[in-house]
N, C-alpha and C positions, 0 to 999 in steps of 0.2 A: 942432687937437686939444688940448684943455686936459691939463693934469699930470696930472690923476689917470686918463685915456684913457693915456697916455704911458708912465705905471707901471704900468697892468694891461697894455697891450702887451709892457713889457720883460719882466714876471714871467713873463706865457705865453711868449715866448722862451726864458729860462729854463727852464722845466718842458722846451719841448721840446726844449733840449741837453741838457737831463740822459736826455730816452728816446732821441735818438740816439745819446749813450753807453753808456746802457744797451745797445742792440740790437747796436753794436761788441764789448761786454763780451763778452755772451753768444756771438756769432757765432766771437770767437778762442777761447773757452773749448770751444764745441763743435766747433770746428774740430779742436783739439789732442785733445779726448776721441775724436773721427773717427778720425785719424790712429792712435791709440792700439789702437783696436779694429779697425782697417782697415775701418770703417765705411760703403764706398763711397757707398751708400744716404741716410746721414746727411752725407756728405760733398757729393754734389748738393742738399740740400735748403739749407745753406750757402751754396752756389752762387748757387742760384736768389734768396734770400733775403737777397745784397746789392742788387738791386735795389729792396729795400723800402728799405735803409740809403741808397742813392742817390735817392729820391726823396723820404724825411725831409727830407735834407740841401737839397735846393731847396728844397723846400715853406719854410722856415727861411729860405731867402736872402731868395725873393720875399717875407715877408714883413717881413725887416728892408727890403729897396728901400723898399715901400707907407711904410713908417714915416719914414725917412728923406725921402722925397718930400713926405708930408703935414705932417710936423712938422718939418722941419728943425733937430735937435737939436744941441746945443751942449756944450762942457767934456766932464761926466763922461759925460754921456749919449752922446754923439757917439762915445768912448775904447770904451765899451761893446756900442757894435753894429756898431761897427767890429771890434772883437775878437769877437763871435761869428761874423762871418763868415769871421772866420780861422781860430777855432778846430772852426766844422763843418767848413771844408777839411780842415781833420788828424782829425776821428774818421772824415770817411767814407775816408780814404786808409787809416786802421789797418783800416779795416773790409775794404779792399781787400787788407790781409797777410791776413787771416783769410781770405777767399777762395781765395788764391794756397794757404792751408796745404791746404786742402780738395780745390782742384783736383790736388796732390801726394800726398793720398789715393786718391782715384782713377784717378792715373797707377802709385799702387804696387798695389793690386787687391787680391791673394793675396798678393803679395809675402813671405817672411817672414826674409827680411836684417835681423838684430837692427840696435835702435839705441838709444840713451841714451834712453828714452821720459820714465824720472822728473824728467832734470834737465831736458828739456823742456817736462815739465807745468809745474815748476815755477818756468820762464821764463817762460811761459804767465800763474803765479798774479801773479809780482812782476806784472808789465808790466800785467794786469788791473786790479790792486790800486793800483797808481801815477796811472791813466787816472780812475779812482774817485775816488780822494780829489783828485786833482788838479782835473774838476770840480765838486767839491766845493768847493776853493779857490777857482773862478774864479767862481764865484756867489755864493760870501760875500763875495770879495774881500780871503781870508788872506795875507796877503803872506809872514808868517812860514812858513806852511805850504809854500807857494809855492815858497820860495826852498830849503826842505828834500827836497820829494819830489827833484828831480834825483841826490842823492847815491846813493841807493838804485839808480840803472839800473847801477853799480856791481856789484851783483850777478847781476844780467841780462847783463852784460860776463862775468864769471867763467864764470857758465853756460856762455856762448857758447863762450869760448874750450878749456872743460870739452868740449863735446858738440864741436866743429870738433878737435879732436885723436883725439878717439876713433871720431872719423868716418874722419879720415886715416889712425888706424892698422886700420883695417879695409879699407881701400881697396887697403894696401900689403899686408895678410895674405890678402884674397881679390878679388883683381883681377877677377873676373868677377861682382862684385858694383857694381863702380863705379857704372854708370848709375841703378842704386836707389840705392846709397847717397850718391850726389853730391845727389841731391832733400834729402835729411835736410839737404845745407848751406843749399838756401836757406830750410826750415822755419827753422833756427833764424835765420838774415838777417834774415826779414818780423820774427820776435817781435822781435829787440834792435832792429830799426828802430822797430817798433810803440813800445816805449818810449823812440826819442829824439823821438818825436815830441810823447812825453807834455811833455818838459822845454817844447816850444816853445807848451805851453797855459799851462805855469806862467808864463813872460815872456810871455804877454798878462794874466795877473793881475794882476800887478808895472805891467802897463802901465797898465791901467782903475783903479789905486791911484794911482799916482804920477806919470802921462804921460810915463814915460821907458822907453824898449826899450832890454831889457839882454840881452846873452847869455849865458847859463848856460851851466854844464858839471858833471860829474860832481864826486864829490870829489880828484878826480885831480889837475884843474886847478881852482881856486879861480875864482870868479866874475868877469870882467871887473871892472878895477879898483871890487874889495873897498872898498877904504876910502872911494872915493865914493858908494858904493852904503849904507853904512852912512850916512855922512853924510846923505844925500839920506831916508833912509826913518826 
């Protein structure tokens, strides 16, 4: 397979992790709008329509395998489809919280036990918005961008711990509400998962840059030793 077969390969790889992130995006975003509306109707069709997100996601494997096989690539090339096969594992998993939200939709029906809906959506928008620009980093191969989105689930923590307190104090004011309201915990579980998964696409950016795997963290905790990391990049 000569170079220029090799780069139009990786490019169409590209384009298609950028639409299997796309159909994640969309899938959590309508997922959270479901839940919002008690939408059961739009909540199965969610459902149904992670199997597209699951079959993207192969179709993407088998073809970095065919490429790997025929071209046996080396250095930066090799770093790079190695990391997308890592990186469809985590959007089709977030696309799997998106599911989980849906299926929670339809277990609440009628339901109408209030719950934090806004600070929801708006775990929803970070964690979206994080997944986005993050492949966005892993395609340009923004290191600096890279190393910034992680801070930001930060706020997607706040949320969390925002909506899991006001869940509990609902549970302790109307006890006959539990079994509804316990689902609201793990809507909001899948979203702040959905975005720690974001960080682990930015460390395969970091990695098809610099061939070094580093572990990130919020700004809570400063990045695995900082100062070599600066050094090294």
């Amino acid at each position: 397979m000569p170079r220029q077969t090799l780069d139009r390969e990786i490019s169409q790889l590209q384009d298609e992790v950028l639409l299997l992130g796309s159909m994640v995006e969309q899938a959590m975003l309508n997922a959270v709008e479901a839940l919002k509306l008690r939408d059961v109707k739009a909540a199965r069709i969610i459902n149904k329509a992670d199997e597209k997100i699951n079959d993207k996601r192969y179709a993407i494997e088998n073809r970095i395998l065919i490429v790997l096989a025929t071209q046996q690539p080396m250095a930066h090339d090799l770093r790079l489809l190695a990391a997308i096969l890592e990186v469809i594992t985590e959007i089709e998993r977030m696309g799997d919280y998106a599911k989980g939200i849906a299926k929670i939709t339809v277990r609440l029906a009628d339901d109408e036990t209030p719950f934090p809906i806004r600070e929801i959506s708006n775990m929803a928008d970070i964690a979206v918005s994080m997944l986005h620009r993050a492949l966005g980093a892993f395609i340009s191969e923004d290191v600096s961008l890279a190393y910034s989105i992680p801070h930001e689930d930060d706020q997607v923590d706040e949320l969390y711990n925002f909506v899991t307190r006001k869940v509990i104090q609902n549970m302790i004011a109307n006890p006959d509400t539990i079994d509804h309201t316990s689902l609201i915990m793990w809507v909001v579980h899948d979203i702040e998962r959905f975005a720690d998964r974001v960080t682990n696409i930015c460390e395969r950016t970091v990695f098809i840059a610099t061939g070094e795997l580093l572990e990130m963290s919020s700004s809570e905790d400063e990045f695995d030793e900082e100062e070599e990391v600066d050094t090294n990049l």
